[in-house]
Residue, then its C-alpha position, 0 to 999 in steps of 0.5 A: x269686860x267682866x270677864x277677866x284676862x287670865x281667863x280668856x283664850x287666845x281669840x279673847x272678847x268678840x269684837x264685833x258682837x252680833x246676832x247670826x240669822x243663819x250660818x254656813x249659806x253657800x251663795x255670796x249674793x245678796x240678793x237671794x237672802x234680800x228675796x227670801x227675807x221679802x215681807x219681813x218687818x223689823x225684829x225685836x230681840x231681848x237678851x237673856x242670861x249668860x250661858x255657855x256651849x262648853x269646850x266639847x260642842x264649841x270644838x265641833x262648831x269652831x274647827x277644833x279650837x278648845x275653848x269655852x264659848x262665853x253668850x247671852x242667849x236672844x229671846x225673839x219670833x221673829x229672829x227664828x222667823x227670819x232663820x226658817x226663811x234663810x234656811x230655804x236657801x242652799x246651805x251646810x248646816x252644822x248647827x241643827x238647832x237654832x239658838x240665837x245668842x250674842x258671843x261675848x268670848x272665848x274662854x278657857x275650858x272650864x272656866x266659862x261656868x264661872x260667867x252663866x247666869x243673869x248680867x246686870x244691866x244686859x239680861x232683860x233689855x230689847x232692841x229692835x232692828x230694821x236690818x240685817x248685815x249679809x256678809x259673804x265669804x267674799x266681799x264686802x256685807x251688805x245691809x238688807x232693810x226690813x220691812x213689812x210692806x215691800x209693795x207701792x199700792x195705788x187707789x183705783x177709780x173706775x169711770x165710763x168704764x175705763x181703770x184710772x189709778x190715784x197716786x202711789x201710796 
């Protein structure tokens, strides 16, 4: 919202700010990014500064738009945890590098260096998450939990020889 109307391009503010984990996966199953992610626990993300892929790199990542794109930078192991995991499966990877960030909008060329730097009351907060969000191509996304343990243990007691097991835990 600080970020004034006259400077923004025609797609404007995200309007549904998020974290991606990894882009361009080629499969529209769940349930292979759900396997892949098995084990993983919640994931602790901290916001940092305002930053910038400028006009010339967000061309090359958005299909020839021309526009800066207005971020905050994500601080977190555990997103590029997540990231090293999904990126076992098949995928087109047009972005090398991870960078986990937080698109606030697209702005003019040029005029996103006018918004870089610390924001107030966002640089420095964490959450932690207990999910992430699969959205295909096609279809509706899917909410996959994390969680560290995805096993049932059971106690096992031994008598006269023969296995007995306790209660699940």
């Amino acid at each position: 919202a600080k970020i004034p109307d006259e400077a923004l391009a025609e797609d404007g503010r995200e309007k549904e700010p998020h974290v991606t984990v990894k882009w361009g996966l080629h499969g529209d199953d769940p349930e292979q990014v759900r396997k892949a992610l098995s084990g993983s626990g919640p994931v602790k993300a901290t916001l940092g500064m305002a930053s910038l892929f400028p006009a010339k790199e967000a061309t090359a990542q958005h299909g020839g738009e021309q526009y800066d794109v207005v971020k905050m930078d994500v601080h977190s192991p555990e997103l590029h945890a997540l990231n090293k995991k999904v990126s076992t499966l098949p995928h087109t990877d047009t972005h090398p590098k991870y960078q986990p960030h937080v698109t606030l909008a697209y702005v003019k060329p040029g005029h996103g260096k006018k918004f870089i730097g610390p924001m107030k009351g966002l640089t420095g907060k964490s959450a932690t998450f207990d999910s992430v969000r699969f959205s295909p191509k096609e279809g509706e996304p899917t909410d996959i939990p994390l969680k560290a343990f995805d096993a049932v243990f059971c106690p096992q007691n031994q008598s006269e020889g023969a296995k007995q097991y306790g209660d699940p835990i």
